[in-house]
C-alpha positions as CSV (number, residue, x, y, z in Angstrom):
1,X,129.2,112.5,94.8
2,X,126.5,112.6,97.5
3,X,125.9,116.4,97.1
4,X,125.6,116.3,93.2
5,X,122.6,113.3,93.8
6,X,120.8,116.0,96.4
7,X,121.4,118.9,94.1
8,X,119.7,116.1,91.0
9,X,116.8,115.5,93.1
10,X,116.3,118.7,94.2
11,X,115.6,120.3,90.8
12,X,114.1,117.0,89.8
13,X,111.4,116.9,92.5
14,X,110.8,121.3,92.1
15,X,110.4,120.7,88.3
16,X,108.3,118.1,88.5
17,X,106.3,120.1,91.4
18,X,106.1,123.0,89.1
19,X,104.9,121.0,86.5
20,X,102.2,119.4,88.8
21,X,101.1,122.7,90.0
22,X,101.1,124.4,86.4
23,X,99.2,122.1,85.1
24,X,96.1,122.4,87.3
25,X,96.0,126.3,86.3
26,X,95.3,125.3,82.4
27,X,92.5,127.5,80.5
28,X,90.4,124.6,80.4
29,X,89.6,124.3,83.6
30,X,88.2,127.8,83.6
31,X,86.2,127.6,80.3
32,X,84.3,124.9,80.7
33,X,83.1,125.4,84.6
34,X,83.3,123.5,87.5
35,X,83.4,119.3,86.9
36,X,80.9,117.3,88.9
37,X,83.4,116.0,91.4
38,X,84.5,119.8,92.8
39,X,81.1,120.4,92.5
40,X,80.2,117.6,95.3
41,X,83.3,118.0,97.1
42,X,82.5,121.7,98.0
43,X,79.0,120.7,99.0
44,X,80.2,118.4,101.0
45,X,83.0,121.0,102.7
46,X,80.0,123.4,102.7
47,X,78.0,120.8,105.1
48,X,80.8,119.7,106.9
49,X,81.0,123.7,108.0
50,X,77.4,124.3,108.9
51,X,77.8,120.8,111.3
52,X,80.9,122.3,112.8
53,X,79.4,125.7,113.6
54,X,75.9,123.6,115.1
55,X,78.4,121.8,117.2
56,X,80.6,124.6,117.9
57,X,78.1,126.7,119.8
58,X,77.0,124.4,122.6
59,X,80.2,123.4,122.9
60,X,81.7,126.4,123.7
61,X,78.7,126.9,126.2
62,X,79.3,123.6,127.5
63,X,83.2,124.6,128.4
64,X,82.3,128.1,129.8
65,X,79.3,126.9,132.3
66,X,82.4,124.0,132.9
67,X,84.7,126.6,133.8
68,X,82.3,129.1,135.4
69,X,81.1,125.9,137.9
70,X,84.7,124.9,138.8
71,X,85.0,128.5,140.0
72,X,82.1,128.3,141.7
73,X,82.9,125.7,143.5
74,X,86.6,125.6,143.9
75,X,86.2,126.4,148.1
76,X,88.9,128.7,147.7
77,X,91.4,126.3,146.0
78,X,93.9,128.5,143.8
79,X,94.4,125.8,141.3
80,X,90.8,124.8,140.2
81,X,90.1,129.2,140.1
82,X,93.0,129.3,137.6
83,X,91.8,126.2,136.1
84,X,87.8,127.4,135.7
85,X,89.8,131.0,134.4
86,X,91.6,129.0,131.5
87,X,89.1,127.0,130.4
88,X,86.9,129.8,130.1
89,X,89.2,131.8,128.1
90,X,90.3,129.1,126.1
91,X,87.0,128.3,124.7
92,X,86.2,131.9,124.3
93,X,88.7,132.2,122.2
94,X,88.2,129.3,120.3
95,X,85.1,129.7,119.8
96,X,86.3,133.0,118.3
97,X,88.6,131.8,116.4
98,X,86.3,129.8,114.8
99,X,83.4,132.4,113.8
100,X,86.2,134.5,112.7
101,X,87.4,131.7,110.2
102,X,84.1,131.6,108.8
103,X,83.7,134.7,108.6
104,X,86.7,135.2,106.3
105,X,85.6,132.2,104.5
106,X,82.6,133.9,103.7
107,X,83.9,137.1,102.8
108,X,86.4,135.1,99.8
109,X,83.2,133.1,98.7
110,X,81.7,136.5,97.4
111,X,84.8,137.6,96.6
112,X,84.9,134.6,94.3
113,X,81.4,134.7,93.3
């Protein structure tokens, strides 16, 4: 009884998914251009992108001169030289990471465009 309510809701739930996610691919959408909601809401993911690559930058400068000073200073303590090591790759790489994102985010846009 149990498994035959699952295997209801289950096809319920994926048709009603499908329906959800069909519906959002109509012709529409496409003819008539972007509404004025997406239109704000990508302007404002646009901003919120530039602020996070501002902030990113001295950030990541903040973390390696961090790192690169408890190194310095570590008087020959083993932990705080693996410590200074970690966070100096760690914001390397995210720091990365994160130029890479936008990099491929850029790269879609014209794509798109």
């Amino acid at each position: 009884m149990l498994k035959k309510q699952k295997v209801k809701f289950y096809t319920l739930f994926i048709l009603l998914l499908s329906i959800i996610f069909l519906s959002l691919f109509n012709v529409s959408s496409y003819a008539f251009g972007d509404p004025k909601l997406i239109t704000k809401i990508n302007s404002a993911f646009e901003s919120i992108e530039g602020w996070l690559l501002k902030i990113a930058t001295p950030a990541a400068a903040v973390a390696v001169g961090t790192g690169i000073f408890m190194k310095k200073f570590s008087f020959g303590d083993e932990e705080r030289i693996r410590m200074g090591k970690k966070i100096i790759n760690g914001s390397l790489f995210s720091y990365a990471f994160i130029l890479a994102i936008d990099l491929i985010l850029s790269a879609i846009k014209s794509l798109i465009n």
